[in-house]
C-alpha positions as CSV (number, residue, x, y, z in Angstrom):
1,X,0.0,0.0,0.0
2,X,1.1,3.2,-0.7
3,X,0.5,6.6,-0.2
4,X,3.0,10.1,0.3
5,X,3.7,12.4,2.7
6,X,1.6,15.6,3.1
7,X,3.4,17.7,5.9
8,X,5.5,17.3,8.5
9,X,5.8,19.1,11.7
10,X,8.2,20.0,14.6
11,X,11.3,19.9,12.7
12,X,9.9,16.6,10.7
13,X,9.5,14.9,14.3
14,X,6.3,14.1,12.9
15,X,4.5,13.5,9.3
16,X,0.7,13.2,8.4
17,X,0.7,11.1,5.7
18,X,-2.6,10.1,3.3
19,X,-3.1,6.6,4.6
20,X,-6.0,6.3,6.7
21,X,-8.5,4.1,8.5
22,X,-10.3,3.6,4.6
23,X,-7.3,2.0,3.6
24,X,-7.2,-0.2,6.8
25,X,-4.2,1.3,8.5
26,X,-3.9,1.1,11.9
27,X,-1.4,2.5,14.9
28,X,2.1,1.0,15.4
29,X,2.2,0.0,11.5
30,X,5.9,0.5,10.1
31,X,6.3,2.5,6.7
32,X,9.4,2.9,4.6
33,X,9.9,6.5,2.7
34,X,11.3,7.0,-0.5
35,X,12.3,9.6,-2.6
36,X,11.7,10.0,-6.4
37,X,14.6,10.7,-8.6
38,X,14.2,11.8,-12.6
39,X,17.0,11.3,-14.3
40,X,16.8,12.3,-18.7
41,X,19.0,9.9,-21.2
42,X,19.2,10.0,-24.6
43,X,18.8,7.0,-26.5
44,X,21.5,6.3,-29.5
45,X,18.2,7.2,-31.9
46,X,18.3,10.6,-30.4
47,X,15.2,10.4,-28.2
48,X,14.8,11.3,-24.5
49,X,13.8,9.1,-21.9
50,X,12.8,10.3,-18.4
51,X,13.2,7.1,-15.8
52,X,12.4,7.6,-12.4
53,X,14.0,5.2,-10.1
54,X,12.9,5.5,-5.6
55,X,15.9,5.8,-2.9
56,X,15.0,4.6,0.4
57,X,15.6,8.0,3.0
58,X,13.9,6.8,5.8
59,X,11.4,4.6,7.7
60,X,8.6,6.2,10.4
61,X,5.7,4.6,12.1
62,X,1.8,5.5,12.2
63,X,0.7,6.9,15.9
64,X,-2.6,8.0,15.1
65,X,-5.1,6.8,12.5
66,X,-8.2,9.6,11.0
67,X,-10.6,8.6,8.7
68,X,-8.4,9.7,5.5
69,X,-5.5,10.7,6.9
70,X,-2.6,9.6,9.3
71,X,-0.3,10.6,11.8
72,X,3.3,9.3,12.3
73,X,6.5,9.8,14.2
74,X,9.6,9.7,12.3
75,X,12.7,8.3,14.2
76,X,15.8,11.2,14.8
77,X,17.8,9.4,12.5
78,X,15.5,10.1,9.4
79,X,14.2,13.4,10.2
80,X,16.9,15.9,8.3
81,X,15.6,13.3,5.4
82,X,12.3,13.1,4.7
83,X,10.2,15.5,2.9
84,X,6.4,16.3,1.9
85,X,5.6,14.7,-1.3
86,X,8.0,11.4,-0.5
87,X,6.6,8.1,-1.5
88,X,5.3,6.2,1.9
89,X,5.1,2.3,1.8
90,X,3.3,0.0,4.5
91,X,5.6,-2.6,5.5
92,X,3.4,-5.7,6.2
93,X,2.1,-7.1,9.6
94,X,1.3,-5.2,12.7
């Protein structure tokens, strides 16, 4: 499941992300955040290709589940890192 963040807060201590309880998300759930990177090649035939390829900057967990929206803390490590608009991924289990 995926989903991005939408803000953060408190010097990115904390994220609200658009998971929520409609997409059956609950507290305590682990996500993994990852950046977008577009990179432009050109192709021997002269042509331009645009690929996008996701780094992994950080990991944070869901505290507090709304109805279309979620609340999570990110751990100090990752907070210089992460930013509104990353990619958010549920990690599976609890």
């Amino acid at each position: 499941m995926e989903g991005y963040i939408l803000e953060t807060y408190n010097d990115r201590a904390f994220a609200v992300v658009n998971l929520g309880r409609d997409r059956n998300i609950t507290p305590g759930r682990r996500c993994k955040v990852f950046r977008r990177k577009h990179r432009e090649r050109v192709k021997p035939d002269g042509t331009k290709i645009t690929e996008t390829n996701y780094e992994e900057v950080g990991q944070l967990q869901i505290v507090e589940v709304l109805d279309f929206t979620s609340w999570a803390v990110v751990p100090l490590k990752f907070r210089g890192k992460i930013l509104s608009g990353d990619l958010v991924t549920v990690q599976p289990g609890a």
